[in-house]
C-alpha positions, 0 to 999 in steps of 0.5 A: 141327214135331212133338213124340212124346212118351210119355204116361203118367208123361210127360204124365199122373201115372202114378196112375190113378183111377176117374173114373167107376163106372157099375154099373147096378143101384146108386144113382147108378151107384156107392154101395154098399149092403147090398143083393146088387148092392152086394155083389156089386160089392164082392166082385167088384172084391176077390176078382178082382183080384191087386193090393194096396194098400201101407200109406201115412201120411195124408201120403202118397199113396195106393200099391198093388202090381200093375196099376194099373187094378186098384189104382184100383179098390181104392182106389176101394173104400176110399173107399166104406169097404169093405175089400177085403182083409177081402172078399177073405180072407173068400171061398175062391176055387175057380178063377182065370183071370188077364187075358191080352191075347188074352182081354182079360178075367179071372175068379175063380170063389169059394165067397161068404159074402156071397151063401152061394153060388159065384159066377164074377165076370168084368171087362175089356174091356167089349165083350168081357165084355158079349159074355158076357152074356145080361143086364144088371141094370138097377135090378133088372130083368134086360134082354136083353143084344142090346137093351141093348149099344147103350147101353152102347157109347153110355156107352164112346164117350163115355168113350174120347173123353174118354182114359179106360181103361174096364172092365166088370163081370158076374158068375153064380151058379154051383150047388154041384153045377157043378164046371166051371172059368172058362174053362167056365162063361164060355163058356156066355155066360150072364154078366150084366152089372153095368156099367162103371167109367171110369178116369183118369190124371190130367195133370201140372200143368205139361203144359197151358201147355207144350203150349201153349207147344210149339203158339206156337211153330208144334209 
């Protein structure tokens, strides 16, 4: 009476994607401008990553070496006609923190030529990013952090009850005088949030009818 199945790659297609970017403080949540949230966003998801998207032809489906949430976001940028690789050379980055499953976050603190300063970017797990933050940048204004946390779990919720892996984003302006590394510039818990971004496996085609099939059949 009852199926275990592994789900990703079995179930689902093993391409994850971004099915929903929600960065607050841009238009409609995900276009990028040429304003400083945009840029930040931009050089942000390039610089703190450690994926690489592969050379592919049109026909091809679009591939990328490393984690797999990481690479959705780089394509995700490539579809916003930014090139991640050209943000990512064009920064020096001064310390790095790589994600770990206890810390359930990453950071990259870079020397920015976007923004002409340092700059600590920080995503993962979004409860515990947003715990990191003393703000949320919201259509240009800066909201308290407390205040605002209930919405955001409001936004998660709804995204986990749809199967979807979600990431949050939060950056600081570090002064050039600062010569602290991630792990110390982060525990001031002085972050401010940027927003969430709602990743998706996409099922397979065929999954559907045969879980329907299995469901007949009394499964």
């Amino acid at each position: 009476t009852v199926i275990c199945t592994d789900k990703t790659g079995t179930l689902t297609q093993n391409l994850m994607q971004v099915y929903e970017p929600n960065f607050y403080g841009l238009k409609d949540g995900k276009e990028i401008g040429e304003d400083d949230l945009s840029k930040l966003v931009m050089e942000g998801i390039s610089a703190n990553s450690t994926a690489f998207l592969e050379e592919t032809t049109p026909e091809e489906k679009p591939k990328g070496v490393g984690n797999p949430t990481e690479v959705a976001l780089l394509l995700w940028l490539n579809s916003q006609q930014r090139n991640y690789l050209e943000l990512r050379e064009g920064v020096k980055v001064l310390d790095q923190l790589t994600f770990s499953t206890e810390r359930k976050f990453m950071a990259t603190l870079v020397k920015s030529p976007l923004m002409g300063k340092k700059v600590l970017y920080v995503k993962g797990a979004p409860e515990i990013v947003l715990g990191k933050c003393k703000d949320v940048i919201l259509d240009g204004k800066r909201v308290d952090a407390v205040e605002y946390r209930s919405t955001v779990e409001k936004q998660l919720l709804g995204y986990q009850n749809m199967a979807m892996r979600t990431l949050g984003f939060a950056f600081k302006i570090v002064e050039d005088t600062d010569t602290r590394d991630c792990v110390e510039l982060v525990a001031d818990h002085d972050l401010s949030f940027l927003g969430v971004v709602a990743i998706s496996d996409p099922i397979r085609q065929d999954v559907p009818a045969a879980v329907s099939k299995c469901q007949s059949a009394g499964i």
